[in-house]
C-alpha positions in Angstrom: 4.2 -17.1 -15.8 7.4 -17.8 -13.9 8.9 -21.1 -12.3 10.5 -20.4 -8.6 13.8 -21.2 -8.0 13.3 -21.7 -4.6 14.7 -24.9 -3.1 12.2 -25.2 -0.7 9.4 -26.2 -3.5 11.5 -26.6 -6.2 8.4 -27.2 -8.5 6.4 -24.0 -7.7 4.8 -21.8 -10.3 4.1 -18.1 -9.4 1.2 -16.4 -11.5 1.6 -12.2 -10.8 -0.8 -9.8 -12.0 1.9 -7.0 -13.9 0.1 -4.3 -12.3 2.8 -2.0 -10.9 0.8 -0.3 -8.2 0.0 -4.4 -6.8 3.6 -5.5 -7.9 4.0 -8.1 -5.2 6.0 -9.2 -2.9 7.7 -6.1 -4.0 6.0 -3.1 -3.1 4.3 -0.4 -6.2 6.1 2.8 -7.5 3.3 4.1 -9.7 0.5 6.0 -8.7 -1.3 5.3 -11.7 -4.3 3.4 -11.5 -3.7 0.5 -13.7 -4.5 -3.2 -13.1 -3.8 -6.0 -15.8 -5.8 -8.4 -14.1 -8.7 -6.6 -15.4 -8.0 -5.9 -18.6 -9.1 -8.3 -21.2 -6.5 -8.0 -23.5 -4.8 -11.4 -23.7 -6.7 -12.9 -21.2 -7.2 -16.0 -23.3 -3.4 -16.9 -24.0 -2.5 -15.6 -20.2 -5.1 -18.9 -19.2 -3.6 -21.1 -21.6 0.0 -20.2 -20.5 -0.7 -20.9 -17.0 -2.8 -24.0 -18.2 0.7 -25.4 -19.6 3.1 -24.6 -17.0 0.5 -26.3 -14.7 1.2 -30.1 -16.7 4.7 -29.2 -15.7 3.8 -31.3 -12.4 3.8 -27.5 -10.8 3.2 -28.2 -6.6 2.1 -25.1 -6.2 0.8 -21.2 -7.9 1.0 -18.2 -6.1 -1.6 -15.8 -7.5 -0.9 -12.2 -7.2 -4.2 -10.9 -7.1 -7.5 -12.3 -5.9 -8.8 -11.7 -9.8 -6.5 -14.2 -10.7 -7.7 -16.7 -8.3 -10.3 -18.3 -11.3 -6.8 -18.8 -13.1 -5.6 -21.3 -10.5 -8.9 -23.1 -10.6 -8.1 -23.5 -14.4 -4.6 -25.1 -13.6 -5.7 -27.1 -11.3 -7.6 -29.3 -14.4 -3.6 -30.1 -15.5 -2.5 -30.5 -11.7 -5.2 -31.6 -9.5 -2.5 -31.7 -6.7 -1.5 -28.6 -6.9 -1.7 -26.3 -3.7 -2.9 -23.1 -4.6 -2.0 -19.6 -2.2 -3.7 -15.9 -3.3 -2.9 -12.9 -2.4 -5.2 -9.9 -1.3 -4.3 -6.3 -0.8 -6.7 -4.5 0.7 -10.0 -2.8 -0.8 -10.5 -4.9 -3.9 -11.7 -7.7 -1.2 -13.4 -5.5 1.1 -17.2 -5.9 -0.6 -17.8 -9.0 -2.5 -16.3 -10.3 -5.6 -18.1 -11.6 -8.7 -19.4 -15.3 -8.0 -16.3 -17.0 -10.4 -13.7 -15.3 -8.1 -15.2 -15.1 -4.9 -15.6 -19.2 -5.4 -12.3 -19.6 -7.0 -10.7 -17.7 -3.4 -12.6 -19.9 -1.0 -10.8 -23.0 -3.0 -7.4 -21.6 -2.3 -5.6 -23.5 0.1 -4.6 -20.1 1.2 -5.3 -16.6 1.3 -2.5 -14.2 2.2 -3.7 -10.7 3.6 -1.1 -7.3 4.8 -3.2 -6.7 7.5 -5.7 -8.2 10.3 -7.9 -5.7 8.9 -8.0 -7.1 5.4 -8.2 -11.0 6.5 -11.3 -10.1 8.5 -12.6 -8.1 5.1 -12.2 -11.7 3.2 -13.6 -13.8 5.9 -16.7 -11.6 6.2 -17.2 -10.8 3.0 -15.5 -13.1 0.4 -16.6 -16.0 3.0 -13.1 -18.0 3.6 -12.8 -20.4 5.4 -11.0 -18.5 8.9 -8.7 -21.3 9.5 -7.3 -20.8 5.2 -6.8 -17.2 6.1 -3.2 -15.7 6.7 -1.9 -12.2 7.5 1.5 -11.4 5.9 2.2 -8.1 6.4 4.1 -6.1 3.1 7.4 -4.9 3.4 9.5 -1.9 3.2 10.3 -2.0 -0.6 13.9 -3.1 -1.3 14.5 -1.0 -4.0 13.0 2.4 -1.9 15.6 1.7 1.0 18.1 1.3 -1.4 17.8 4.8 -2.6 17.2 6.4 0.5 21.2 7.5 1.8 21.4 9.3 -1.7 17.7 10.6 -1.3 18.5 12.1 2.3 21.0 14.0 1.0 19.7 15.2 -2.5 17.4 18.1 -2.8 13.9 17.6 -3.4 12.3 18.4 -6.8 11.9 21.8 -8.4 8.0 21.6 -7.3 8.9 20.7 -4.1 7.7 23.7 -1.6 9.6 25.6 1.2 8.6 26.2 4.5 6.8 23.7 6.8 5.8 20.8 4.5 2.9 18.4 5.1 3.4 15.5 2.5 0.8 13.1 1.1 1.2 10.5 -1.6 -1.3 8.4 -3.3 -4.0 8.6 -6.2 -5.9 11.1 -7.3 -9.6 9.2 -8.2 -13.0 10.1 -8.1 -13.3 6.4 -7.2 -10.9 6.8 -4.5 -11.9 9.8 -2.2 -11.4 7.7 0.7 -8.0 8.6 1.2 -8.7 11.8 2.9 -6.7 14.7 0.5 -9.7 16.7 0.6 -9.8 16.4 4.7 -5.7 17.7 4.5 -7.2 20.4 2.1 -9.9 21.8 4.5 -7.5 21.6 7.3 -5.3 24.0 6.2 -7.5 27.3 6.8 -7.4 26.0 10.6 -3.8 25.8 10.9 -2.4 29.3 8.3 -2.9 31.6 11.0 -0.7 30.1 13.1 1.3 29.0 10.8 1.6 31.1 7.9 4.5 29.4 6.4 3.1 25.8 6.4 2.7 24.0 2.9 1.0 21.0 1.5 2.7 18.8 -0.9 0.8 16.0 -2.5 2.5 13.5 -4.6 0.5 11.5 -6.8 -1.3 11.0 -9.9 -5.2 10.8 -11.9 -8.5 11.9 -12.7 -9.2 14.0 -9.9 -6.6 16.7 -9.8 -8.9 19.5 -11.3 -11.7 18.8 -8.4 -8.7 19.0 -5.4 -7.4 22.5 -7.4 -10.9 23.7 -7.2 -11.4 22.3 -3.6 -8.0 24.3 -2.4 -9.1 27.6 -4.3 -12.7 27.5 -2.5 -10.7 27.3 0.5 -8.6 30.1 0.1 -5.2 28.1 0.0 -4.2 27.3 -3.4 -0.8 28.8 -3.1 0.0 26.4 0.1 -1.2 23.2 -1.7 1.2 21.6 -4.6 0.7 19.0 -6.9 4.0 16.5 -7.9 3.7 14.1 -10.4 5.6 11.6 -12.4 8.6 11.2 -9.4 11.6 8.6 -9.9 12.2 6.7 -6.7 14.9 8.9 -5.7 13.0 11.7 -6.3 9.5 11.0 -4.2 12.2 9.6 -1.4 13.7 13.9 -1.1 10.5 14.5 -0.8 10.2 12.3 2.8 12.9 13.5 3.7 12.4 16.9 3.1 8.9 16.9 4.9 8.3 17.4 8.6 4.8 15.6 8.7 3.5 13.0 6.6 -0.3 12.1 5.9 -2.6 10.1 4.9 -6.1 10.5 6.5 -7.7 7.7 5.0 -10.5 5.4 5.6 -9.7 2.0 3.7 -6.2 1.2 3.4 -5.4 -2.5 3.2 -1.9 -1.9 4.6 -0.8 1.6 4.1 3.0 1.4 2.1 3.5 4.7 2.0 2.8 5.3 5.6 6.3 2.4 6.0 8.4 5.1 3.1 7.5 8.2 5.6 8.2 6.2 8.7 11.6 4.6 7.2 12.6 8.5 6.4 12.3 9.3 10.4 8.9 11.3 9.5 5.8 10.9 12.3 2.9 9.6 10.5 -0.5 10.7 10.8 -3.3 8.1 9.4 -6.6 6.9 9.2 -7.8 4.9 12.6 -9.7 2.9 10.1 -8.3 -0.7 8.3 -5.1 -1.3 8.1 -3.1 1.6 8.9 -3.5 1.3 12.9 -1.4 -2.1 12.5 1.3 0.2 10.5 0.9 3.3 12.9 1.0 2.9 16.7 -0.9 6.1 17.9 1.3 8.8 19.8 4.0 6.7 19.6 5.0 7.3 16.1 2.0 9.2 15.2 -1.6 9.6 15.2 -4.4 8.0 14.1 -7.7 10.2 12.9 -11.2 9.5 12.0 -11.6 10.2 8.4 -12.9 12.9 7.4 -12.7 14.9 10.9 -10.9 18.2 10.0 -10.7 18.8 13.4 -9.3 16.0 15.1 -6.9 16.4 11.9 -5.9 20.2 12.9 -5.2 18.8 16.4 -2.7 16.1 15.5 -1.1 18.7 12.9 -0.7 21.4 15.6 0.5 18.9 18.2 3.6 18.3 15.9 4.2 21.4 14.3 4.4 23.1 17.6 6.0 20.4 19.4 9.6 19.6 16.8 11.0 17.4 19.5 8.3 15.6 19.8 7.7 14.7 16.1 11.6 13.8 15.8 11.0 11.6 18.6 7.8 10.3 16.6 10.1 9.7 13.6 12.8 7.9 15.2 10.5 5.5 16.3 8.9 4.4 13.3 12.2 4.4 11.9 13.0 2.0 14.5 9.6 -0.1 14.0 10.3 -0.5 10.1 13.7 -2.1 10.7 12.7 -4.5 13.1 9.3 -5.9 11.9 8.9 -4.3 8.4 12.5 -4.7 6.3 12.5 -6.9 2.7 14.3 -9.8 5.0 11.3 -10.4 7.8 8.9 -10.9 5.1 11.0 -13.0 3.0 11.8 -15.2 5.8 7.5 -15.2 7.0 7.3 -15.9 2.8 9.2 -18.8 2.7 8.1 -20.4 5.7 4.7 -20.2 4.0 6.0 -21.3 0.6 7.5 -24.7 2.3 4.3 -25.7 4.5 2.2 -25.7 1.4 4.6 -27.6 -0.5 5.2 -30.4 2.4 1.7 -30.4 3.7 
């Protein structure tokens, strides 16, 4: 637990789940699966921390993660005052939660969500109240921009291919097939002939490396699909750069971070017309949007770039454009705070 600093509610308490892919309001850097709001370990003293800090006449907790949202509940026995703000992400609130947290999120006085997408997805199906529903969109990652004049200019890693690279970043999960690698995989038979030299690069990490391996060897295209793990910041940021397409197919992203790293590079972004990622992505403007799992509509959007370079410079310029006008560290930390200060004066 950690007490803001921030003059506008100088008595705020933040609770965060330490999960580094849901590290918020920065953005995540590991790929690895890992959420501490699930685990049990320490459950019992995390409660009781948060139940102290709350006597400390706390006017507000802001919950990193809708699986701590029974933990406010808890705090709210010490501070019955106490205004209350969680935040979603994306798929975790997409079906329902258990009955302790999907009643402990309708008593929020707020619910922050990325996307329009993902506030529909916890009025529907977590049933909050609209009017206690508010989109914050994420942010480009301080830290990632900070890296990204030294990145530009360093080469990518060792595993990094040549040629004409297609990059995707994200998990590797049975659990999480959704995302569309296996759709970039099957494309790739379409597009060799034409384009012999063209490469797939996928950045990520998890259980289901050996079943994309053996999806890219039925194919015939193991050689022309890479596997990068275990990148620093700097590292997976040579890898944007070094790219000429980005992406990520997929079906349920909350938000789509990665699709803001690739766009903040200058890189045209190809995504999933499905959640989030079409309030991220405007489609031909600085990329396209494709229905998941439609290998062909894919090949199309690939071949439109690959054979058209001015075109996807063009792409990338403008998403480079859109991310530092609506999506830098300072927009949402000034949306934050206006937030933060409502709550605290309402």
């Amino acid at each position: 637990m950690q007490r803001s600093t921030s003059p506008a509610c100088p008595g705020e308490v933040e609770s965060r789940s330490s999960s580094r892919m849901n590290r918020w309001p920065s953005t995540r850097r590991s790929l690895r699966s890992t959420n501490s709001a699930d685990r049990p370990v320490n459950r019992a003293t995390f409660a009781a921390t948060a139940f102290r800090t709350a006597r400390r006449h706390a006017k507000l907790v802001l919950a990193g993660h809708p699986n701590l949202a029974p933990v406010t509940q808890t705090m709210r026995l010490a501070a019955p005052r106490m205004k209350t703000i969680i935040c979603t992400h994306g798929i975790e609130v997409w079906e329902p939660l258990s009955p302790l947290r999907r009643r402990s999120l309708r008593r929020a006085n707020l619910v922050l969500a990325p996307s329009q997408s993902t506030a529909q997805h916890v009025i529907t199906q977590q049933k909050v109240k609209p009017e206690r529903v508010r989109v914050l969109p994420w942010a480009l990652d301080p830290e990632f921009e900070a890296v990204l004049p030294a990145a530009s200019k360093a080469p990518p890693p060792p595993a990094f291919p040549t040629g004409r690279v297609i990059l995707t970043v994200g998990r590797w999960l049975a659990a999480e097939r959704y995302k569309g690698m296996d759709t970039l995989i099957n494309t790739l038979p379409r597009l060799l002939p034409r384009w012999p030299e063209l490469q797939l690069a996928m950045v990520g990490e998890g259980d289901d490396r050996d079943w994309l391996e053996d999806l890219a060897e039925k194919n015939g295209v193991r050689s022309h699909v890479h596997f990068l793990s275990g990148l620093s910041y700097t590292q997976l940021a040579s890898c944007y750069s070094a790219c000429e397409i980005f992406a990520l197919p997929s079906l349920a992203e909350g938000f789509g971070l990665v699709y803001l790293e690739a766009m903040a590079c200058g890189k045209p972004v190809i995504g999933g017309a499905h959640g989030g990622a079409p309030e991220v992505i405007i489609d031909g403007v600085t990329g396209y949007l494709v229905q998941h799992g439609d290998a062909p509509q894919l090949s199309i959007a690939i071949e439109t770039l690959l054979s058209d370079p001015a075109l996807a410079r063009d792409m990338g310029a403008r998403g480079c454009q859109r991310v530092q006008h609506e999506f830098r560290f300072s927009v949402f930390a000034k949306a934050l705070k206006k937030i933060l200060r409502e709550q605290c004066e309402s």
